[in-house]
N, CA, C and O atoms as a Tripos MOL2 file, in Angstrom:
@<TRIPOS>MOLECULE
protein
  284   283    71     0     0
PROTEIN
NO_CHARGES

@<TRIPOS>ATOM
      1 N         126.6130  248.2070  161.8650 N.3       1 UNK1
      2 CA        125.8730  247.7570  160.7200 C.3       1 UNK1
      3 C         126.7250  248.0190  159.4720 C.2       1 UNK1
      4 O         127.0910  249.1590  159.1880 O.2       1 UNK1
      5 N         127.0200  246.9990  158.7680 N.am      2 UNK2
      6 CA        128.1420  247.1730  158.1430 C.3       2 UNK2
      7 C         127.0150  246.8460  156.3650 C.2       2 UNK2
      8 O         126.3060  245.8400  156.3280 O.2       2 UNK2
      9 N         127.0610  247.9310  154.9890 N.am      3 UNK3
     10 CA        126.7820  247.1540  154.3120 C.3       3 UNK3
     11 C         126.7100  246.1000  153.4730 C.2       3 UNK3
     12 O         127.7700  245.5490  153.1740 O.2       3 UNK3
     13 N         125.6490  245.6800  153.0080 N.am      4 UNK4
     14 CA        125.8870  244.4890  152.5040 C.3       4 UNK4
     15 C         125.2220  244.1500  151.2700 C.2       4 UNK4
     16 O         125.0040  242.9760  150.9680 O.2       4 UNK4
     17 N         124.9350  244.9920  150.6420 N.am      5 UNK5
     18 CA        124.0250  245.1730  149.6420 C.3       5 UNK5
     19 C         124.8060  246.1640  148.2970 C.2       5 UNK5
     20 O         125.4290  247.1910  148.5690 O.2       5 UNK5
     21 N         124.6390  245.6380  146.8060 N.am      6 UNK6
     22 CA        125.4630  246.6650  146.2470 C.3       6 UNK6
     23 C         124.6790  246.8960  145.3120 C.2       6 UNK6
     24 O         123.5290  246.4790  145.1690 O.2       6 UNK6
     25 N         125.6400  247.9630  144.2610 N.am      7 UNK7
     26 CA        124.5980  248.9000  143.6710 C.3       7 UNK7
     27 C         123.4690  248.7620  143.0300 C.2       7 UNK7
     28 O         122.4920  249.5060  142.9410 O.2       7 UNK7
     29 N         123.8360  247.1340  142.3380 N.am      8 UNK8
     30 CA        122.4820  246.2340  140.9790 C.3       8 UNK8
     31 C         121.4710  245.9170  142.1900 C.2       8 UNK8
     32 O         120.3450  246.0850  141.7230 O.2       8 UNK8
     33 N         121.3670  245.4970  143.6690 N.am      9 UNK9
     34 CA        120.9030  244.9320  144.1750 C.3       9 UNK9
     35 C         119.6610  245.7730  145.1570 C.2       9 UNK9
     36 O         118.6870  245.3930  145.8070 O.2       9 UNK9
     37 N         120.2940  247.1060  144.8590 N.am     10 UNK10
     38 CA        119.7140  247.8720  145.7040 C.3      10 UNK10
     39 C         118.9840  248.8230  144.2800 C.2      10 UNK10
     40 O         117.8920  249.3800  144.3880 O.2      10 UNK10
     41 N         119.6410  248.8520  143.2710 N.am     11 UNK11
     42 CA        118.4000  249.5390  142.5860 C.3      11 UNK11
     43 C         117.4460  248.8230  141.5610 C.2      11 UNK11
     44 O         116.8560  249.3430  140.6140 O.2      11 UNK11
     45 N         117.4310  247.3770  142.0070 N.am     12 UNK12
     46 CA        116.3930  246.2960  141.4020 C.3      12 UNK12
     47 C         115.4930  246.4580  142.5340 C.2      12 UNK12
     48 O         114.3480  246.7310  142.1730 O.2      12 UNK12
     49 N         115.6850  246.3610  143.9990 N.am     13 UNK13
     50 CA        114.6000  246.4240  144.8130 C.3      13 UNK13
     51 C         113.6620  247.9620  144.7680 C.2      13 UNK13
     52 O         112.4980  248.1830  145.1010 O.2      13 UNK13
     53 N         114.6870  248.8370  144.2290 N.am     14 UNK14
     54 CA        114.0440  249.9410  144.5130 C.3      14 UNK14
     55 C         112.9150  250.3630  143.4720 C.2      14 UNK14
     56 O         111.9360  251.1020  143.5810 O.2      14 UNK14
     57 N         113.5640  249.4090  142.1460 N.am     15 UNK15
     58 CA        112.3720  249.3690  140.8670 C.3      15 UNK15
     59 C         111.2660  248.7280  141.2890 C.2      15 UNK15
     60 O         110.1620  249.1450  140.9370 O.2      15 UNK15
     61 N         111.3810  247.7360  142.0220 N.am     16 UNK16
     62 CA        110.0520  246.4350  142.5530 C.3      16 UNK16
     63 C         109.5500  247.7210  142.9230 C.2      16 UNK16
     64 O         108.9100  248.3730  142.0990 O.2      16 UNK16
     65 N         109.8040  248.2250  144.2520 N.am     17 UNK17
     66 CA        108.8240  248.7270  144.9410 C.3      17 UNK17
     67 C         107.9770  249.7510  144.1120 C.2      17 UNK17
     68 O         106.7610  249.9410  144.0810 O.2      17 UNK17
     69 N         108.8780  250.2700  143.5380 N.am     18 UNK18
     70 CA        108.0130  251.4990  142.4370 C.3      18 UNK18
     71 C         106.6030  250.6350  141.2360 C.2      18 UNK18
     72 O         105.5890  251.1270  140.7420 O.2      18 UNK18
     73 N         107.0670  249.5090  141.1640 N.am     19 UNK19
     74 CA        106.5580  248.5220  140.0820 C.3      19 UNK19
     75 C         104.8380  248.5030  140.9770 C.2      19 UNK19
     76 O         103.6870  248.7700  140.6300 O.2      19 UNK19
     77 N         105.7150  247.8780  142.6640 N.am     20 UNK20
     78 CA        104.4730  247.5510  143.3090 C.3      20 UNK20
     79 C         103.5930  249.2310  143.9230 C.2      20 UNK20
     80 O         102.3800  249.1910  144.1260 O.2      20 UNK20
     81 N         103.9800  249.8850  144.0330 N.am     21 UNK21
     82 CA        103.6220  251.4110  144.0780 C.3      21 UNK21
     83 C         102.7860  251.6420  142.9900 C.2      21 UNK21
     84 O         101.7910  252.2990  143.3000 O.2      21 UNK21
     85 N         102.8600  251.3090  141.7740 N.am     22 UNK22
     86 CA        102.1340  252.1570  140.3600 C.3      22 UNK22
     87 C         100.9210  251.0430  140.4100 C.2      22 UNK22
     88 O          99.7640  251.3370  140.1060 O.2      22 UNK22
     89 N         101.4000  249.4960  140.9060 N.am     23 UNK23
     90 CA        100.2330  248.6210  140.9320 C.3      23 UNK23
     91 C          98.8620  249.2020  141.7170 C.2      23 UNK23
     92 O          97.6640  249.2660  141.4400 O.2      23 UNK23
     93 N          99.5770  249.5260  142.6720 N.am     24 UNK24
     94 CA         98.6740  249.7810  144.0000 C.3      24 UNK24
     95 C          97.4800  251.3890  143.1800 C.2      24 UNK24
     96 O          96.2610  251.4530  143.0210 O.2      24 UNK24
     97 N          98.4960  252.3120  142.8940 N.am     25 UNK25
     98 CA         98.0170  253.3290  142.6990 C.3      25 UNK25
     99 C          96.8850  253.8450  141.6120 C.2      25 UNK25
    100 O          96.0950  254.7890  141.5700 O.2      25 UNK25
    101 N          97.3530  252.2910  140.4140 N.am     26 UNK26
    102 CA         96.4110  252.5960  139.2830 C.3      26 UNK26
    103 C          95.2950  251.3940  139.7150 C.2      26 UNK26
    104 O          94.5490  251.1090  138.7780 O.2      26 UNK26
    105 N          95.0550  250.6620  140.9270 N.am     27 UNK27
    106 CA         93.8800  249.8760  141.6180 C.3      27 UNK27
    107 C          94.2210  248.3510  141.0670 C.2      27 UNK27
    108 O          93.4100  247.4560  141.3060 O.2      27 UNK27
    109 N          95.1870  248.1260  140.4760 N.am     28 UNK28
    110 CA         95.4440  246.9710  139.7830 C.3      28 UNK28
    111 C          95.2410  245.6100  140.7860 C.2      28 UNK28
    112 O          94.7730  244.5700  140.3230 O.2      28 UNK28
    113 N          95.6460  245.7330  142.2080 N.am     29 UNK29
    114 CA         96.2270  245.3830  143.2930 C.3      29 UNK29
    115 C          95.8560  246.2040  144.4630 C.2      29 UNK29
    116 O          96.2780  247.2990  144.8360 O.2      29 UNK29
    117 N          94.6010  245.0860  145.1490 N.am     30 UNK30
    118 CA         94.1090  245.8470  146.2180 C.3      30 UNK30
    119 C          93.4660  245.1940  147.4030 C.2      30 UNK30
    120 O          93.0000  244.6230  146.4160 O.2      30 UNK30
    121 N          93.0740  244.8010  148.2500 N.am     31 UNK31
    122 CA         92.7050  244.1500  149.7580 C.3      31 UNK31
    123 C          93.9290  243.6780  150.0310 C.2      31 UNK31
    124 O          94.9570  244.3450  149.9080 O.2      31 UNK31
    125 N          93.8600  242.1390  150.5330 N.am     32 UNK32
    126 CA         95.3530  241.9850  151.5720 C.3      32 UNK32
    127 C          96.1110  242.0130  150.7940 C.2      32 UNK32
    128 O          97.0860  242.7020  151.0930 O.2      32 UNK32
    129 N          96.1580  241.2450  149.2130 N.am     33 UNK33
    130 CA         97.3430  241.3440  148.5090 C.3      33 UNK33
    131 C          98.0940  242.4880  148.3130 C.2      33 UNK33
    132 O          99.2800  242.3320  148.0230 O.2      33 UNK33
    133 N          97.4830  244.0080  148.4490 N.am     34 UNK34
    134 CA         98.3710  245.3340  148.1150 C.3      34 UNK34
    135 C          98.6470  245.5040  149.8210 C.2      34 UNK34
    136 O          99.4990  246.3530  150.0860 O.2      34 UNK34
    137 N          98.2260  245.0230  150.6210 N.am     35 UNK35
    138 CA         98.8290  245.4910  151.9900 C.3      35 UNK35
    139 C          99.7880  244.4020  152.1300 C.2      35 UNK35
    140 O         100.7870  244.7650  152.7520 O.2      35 UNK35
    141 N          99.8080  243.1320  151.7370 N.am     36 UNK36
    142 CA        101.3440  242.9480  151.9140 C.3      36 UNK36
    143 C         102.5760  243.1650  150.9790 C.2      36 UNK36
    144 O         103.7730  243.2030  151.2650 O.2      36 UNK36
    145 N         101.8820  243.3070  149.6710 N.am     37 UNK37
    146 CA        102.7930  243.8430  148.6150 C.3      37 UNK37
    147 C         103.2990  245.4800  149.1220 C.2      37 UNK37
    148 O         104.3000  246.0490  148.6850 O.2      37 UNK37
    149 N         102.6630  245.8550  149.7950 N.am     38 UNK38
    150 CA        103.1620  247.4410  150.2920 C.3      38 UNK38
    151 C         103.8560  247.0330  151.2620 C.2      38 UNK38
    152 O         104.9370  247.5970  151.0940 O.2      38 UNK38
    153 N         103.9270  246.3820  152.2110 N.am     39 UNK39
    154 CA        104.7580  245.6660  153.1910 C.3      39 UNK39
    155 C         106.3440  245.6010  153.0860 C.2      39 UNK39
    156 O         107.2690  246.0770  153.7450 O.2      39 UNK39
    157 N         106.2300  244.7390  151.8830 N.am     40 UNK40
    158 CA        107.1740  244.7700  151.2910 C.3      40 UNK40
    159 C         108.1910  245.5720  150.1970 C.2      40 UNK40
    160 O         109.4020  245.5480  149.9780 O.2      40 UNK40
    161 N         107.2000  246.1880  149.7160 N.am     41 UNK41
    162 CA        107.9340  247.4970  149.0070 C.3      41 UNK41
    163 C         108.4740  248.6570  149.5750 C.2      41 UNK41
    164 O         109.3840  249.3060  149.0600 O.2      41 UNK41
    165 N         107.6340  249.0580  151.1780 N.am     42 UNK42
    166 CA        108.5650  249.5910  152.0980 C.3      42 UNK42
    167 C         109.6570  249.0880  152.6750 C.2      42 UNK42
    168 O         110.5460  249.7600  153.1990 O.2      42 UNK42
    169 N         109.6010  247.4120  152.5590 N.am     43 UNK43
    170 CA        111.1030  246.9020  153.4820 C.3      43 UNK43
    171 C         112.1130  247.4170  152.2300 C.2      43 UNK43
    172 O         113.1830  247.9930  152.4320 O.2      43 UNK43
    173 N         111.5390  247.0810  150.8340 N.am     44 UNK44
    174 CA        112.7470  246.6870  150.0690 C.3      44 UNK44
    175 C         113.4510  248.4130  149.7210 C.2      44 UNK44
    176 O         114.5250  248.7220  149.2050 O.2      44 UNK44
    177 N         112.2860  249.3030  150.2710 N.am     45 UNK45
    178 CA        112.7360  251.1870  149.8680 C.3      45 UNK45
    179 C         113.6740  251.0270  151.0390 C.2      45 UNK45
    180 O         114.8250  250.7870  150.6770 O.2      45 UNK45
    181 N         113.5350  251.0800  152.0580 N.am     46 UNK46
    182 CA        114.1760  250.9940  153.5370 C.3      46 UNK46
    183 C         115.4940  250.7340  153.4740 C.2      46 UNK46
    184 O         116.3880  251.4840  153.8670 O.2      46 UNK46
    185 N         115.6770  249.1770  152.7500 N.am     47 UNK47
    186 CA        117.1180  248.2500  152.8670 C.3      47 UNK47
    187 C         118.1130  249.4810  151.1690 C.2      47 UNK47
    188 O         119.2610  249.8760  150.9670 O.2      47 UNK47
    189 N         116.7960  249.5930  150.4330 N.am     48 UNK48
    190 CA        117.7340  250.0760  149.2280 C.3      48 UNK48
    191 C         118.5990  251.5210  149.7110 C.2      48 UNK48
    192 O         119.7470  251.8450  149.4080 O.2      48 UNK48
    193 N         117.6240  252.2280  150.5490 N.am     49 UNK49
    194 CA        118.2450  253.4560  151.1870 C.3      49 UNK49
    195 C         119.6330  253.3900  152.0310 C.2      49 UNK49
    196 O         120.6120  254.1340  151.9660 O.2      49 UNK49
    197 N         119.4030  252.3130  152.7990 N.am     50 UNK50
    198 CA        120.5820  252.4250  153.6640 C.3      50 UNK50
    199 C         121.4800  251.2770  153.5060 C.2      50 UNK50
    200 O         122.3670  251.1390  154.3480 O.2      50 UNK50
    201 N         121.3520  250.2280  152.3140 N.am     51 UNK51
    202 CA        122.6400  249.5470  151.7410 C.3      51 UNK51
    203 C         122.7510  248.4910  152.4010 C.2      51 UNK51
    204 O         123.8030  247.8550  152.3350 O.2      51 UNK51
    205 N         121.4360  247.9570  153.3790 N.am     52 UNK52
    206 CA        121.8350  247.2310  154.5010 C.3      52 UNK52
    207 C         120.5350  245.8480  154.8080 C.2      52 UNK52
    208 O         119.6110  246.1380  155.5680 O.2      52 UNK52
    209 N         120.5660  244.5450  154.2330 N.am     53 UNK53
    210 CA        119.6590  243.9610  154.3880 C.3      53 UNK53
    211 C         120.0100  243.3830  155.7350 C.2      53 UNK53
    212 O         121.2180  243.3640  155.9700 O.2      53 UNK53
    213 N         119.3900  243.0150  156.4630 N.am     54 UNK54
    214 CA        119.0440  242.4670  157.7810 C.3      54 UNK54
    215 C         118.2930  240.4560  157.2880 C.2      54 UNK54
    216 O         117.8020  239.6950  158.1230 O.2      54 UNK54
    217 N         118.4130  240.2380  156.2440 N.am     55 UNK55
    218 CA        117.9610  238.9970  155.8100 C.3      55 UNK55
    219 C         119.0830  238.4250  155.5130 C.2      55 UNK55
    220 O         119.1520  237.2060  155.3550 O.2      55 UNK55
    221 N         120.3460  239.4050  155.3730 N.am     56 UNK56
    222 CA        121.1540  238.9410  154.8710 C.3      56 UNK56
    223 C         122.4810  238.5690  155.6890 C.2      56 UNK56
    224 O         123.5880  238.2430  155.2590 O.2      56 UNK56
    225 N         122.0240  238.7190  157.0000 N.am     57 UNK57
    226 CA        123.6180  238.7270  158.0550 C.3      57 UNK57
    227 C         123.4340  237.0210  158.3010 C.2      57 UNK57
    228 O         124.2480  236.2390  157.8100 O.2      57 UNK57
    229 N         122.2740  236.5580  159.1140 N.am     58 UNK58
    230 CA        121.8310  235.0020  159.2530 C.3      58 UNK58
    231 C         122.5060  234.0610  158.2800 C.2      58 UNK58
    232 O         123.2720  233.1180  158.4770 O.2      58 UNK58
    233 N         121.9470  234.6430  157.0440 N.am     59 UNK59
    234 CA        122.4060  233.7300  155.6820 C.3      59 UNK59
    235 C         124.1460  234.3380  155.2640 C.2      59 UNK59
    236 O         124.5050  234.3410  154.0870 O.2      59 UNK59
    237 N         124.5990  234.5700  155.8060 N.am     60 UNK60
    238 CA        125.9780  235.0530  155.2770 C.3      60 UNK60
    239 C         126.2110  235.3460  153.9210 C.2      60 UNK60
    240 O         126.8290  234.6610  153.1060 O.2      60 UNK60
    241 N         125.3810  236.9680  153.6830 N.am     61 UNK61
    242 CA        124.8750  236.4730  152.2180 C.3      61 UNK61
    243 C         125.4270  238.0400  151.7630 C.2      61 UNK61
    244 O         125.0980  238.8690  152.6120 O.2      61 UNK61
    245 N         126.1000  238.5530  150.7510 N.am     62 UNK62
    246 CA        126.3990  239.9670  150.4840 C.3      62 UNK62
    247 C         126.6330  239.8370  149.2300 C.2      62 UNK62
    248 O         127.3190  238.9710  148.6860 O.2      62 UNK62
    249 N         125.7040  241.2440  148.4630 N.am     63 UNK63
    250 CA        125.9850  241.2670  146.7410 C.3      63 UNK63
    251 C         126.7910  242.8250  146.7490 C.2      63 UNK63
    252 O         126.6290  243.5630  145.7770 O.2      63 UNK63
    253 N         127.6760  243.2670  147.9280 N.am     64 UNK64
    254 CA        128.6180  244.0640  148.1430 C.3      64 UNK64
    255 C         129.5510  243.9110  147.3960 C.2      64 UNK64
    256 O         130.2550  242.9930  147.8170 O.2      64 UNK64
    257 N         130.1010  244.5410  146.0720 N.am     65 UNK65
    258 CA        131.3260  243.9740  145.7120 C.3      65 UNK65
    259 C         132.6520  244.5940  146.3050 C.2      65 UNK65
    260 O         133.1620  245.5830  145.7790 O.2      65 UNK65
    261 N         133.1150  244.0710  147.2530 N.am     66 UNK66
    262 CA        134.5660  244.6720  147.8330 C.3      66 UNK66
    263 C         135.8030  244.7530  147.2470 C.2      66 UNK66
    264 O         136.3850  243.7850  146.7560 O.2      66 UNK66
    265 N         136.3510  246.2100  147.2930 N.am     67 UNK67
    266 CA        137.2570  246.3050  146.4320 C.3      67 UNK67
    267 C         138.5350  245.5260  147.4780 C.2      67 UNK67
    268 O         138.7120  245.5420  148.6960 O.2      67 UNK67
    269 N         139.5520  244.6320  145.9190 N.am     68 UNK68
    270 CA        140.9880  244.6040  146.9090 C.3      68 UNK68
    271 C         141.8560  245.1200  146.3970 C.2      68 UNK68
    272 O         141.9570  245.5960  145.2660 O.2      68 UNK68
    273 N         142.8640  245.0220  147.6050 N.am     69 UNK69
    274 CA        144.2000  246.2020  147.0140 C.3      69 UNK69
    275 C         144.5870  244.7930  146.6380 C.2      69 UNK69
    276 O         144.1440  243.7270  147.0660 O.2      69 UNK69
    277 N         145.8240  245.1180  145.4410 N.am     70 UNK70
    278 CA        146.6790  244.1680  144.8860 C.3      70 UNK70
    279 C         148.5410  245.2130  145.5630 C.2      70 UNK70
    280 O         148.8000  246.3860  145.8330 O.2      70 UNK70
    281 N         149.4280  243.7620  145.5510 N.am     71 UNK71
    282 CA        149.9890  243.7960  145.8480 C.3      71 UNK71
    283 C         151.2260  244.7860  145.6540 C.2      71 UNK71
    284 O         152.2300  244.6640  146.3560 O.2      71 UNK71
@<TRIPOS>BOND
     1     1     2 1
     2     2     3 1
     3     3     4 2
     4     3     5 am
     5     5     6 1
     6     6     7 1
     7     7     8 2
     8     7     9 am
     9     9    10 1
    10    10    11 1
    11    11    12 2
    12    11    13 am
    13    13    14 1
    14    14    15 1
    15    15    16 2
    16    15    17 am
    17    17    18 1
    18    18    19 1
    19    19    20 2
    20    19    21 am
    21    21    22 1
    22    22    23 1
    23    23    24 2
    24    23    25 am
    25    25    26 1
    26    26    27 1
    27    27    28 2
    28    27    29 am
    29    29    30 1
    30    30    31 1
    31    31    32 2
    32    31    33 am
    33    33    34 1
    34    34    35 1
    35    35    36 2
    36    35    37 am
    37    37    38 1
    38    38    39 1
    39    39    40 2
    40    39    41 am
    41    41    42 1
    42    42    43 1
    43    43    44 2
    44    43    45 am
    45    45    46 1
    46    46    47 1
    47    47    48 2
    48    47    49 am
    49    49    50 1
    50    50    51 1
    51    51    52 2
    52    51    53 am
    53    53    54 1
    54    54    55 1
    55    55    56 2
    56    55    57 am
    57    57    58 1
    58    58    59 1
    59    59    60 2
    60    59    61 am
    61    61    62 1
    62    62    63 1
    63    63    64 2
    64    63    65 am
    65    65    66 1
    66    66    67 1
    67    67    68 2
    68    67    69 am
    69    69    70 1
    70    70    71 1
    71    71    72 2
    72    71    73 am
    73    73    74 1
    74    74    75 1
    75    75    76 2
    76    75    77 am
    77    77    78 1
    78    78    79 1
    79    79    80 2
    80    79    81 am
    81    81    82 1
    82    82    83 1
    83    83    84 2
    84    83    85 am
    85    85    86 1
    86    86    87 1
    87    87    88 2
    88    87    89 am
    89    89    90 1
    90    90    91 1
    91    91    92 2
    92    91    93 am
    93    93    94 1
    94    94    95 1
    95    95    96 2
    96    95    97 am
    97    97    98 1
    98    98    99 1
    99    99   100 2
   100    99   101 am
   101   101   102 1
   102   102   103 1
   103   103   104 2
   104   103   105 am
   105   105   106 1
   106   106   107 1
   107   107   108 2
   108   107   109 am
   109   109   110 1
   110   110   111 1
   111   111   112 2
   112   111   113 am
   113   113   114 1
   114   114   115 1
   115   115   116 2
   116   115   117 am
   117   117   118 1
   118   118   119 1
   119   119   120 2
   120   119   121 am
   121   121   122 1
   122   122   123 1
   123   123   124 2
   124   123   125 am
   125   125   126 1
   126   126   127 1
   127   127   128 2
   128   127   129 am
   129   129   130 1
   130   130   131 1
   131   131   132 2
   132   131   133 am
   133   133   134 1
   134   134   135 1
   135   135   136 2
   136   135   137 am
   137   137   138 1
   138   138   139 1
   139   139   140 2
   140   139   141 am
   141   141   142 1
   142   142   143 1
   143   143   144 2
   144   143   145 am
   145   145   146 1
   146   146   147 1
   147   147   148 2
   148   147   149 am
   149   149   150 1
   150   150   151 1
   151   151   152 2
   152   151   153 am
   153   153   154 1
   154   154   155 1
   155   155   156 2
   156   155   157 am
   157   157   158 1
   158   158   159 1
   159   159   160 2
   160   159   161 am
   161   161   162 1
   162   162   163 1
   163   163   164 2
   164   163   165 am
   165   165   166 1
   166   166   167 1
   167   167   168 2
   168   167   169 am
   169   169   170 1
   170   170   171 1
   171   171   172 2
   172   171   173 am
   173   173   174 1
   174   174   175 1
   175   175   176 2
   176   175   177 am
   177   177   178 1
   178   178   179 1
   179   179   180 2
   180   179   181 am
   181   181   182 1
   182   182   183 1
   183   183   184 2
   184   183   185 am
   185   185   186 1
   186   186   187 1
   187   187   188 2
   188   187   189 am
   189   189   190 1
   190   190   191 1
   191   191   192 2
   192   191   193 am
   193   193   194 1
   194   194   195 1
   195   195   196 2
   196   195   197 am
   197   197   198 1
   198   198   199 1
   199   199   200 2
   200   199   201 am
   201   201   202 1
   202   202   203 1
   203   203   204 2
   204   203   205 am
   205   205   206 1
   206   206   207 1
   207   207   208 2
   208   207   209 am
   209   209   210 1
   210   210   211 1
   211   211   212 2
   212   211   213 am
   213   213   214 1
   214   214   215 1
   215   215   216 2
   216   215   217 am
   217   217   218 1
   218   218   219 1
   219   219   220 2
   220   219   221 am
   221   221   222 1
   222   222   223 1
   223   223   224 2
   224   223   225 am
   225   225   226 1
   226   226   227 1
   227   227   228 2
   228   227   229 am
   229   229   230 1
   230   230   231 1
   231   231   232 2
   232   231   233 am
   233   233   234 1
   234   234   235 1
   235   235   236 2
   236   235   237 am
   237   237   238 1
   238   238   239 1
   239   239   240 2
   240   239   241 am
   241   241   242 1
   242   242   243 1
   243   243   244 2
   244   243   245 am
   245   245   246 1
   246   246   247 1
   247   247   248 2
   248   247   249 am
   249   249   250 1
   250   250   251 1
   251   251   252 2
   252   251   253 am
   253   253   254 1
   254   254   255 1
   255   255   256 2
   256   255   257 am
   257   257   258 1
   258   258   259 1
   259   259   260 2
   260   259   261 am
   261   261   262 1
   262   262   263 1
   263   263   264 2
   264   263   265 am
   265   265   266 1
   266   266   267 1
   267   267   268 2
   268   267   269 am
   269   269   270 1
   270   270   271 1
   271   271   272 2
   272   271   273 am
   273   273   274 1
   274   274   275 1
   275   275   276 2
   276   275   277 am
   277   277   278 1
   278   278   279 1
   279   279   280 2
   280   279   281 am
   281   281   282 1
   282   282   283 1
   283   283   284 2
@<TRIPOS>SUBSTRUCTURE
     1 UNK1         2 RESIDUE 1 A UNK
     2 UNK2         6 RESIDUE 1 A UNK
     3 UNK3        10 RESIDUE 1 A UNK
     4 UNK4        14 RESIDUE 1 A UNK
     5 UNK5        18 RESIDUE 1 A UNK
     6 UNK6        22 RESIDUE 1 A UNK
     7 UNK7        26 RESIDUE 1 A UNK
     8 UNK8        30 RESIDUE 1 A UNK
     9 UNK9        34 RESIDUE 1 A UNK
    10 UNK10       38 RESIDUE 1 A UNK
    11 UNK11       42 RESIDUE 1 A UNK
    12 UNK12       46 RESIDUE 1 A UNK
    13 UNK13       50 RESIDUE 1 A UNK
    14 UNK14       54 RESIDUE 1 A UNK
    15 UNK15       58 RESIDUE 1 A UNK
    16 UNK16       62 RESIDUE 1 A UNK
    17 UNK17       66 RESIDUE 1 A UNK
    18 UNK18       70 RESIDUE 1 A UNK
    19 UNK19       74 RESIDUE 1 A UNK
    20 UNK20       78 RESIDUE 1 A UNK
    21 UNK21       82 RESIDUE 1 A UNK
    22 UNK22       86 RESIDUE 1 A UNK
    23 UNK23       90 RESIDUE 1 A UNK
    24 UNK24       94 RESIDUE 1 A UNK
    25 UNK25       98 RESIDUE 1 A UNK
    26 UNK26      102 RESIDUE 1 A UNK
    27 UNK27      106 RESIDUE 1 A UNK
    28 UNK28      110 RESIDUE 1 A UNK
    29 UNK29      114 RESIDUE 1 A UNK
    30 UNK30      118 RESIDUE 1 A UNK
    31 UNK31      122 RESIDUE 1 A UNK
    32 UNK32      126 RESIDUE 1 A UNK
    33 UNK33      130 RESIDUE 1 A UNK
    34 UNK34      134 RESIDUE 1 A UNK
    35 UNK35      138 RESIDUE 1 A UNK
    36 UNK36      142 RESIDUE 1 A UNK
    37 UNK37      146 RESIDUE 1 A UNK
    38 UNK38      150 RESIDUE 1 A UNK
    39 UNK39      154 RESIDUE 1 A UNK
    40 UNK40      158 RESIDUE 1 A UNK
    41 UNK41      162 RESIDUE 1 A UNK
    42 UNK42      166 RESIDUE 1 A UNK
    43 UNK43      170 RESIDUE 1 A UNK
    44 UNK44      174 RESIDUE 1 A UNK
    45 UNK45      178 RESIDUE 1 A UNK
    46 UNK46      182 RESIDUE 1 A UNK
    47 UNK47      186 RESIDUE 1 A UNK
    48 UNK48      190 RESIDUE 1 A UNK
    49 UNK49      194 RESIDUE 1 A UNK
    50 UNK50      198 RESIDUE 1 A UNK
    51 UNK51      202 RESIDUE 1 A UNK
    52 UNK52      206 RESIDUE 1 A UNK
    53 UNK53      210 RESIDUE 1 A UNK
    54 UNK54      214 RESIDUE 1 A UNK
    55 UNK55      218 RESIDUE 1 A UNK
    56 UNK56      222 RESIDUE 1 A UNK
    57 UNK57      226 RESIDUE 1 A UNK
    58 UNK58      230 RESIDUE 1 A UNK
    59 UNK59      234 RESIDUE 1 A UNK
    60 UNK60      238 RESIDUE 1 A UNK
    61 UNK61      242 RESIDUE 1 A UNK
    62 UNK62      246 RESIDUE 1 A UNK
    63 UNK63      250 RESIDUE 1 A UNK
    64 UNK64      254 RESIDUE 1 A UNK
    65 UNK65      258 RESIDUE 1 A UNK
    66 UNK66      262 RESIDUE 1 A UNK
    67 UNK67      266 RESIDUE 1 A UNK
    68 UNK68      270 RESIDUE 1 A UNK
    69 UNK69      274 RESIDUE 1 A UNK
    70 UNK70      278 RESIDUE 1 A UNK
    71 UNK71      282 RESIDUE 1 A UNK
């Protein structure tokens, strides 16, 4: 599992989830809509933790910025 996710990308998801966390907590957001909005705010804590989206291997998709050596 190689990552694929970089630093802006992983701490914008990690704000959502907190965004959707304070929704949930102050009742703003509640029956199915906060159970799938929590759904998702655990995938997006999950992927931000370990640097690694799984949405993103299919789509050949990485906001990893890789360093190169120059010559």
């Amino acid at each position: 599992m190689v990552a694929n996710m970089g630093g802006l990308d992983r701490a914008v998801r990690f704000l959502v989830a907190i965004a959707i966390g304070i929704l949930w907590f102050t009742g703003i957001i509640h029956g199915t809509l906060a159970l799938v909005l929590g759904i998702i705010a655990l995938a997006f804590v999950a992927t931000s933790l370990v640097g690694w989206c799984p949405l993103y291997v299919p789509l050949r998709l990485s906001t990893l910025r890789r360093m190169t050596r120059s010559a």
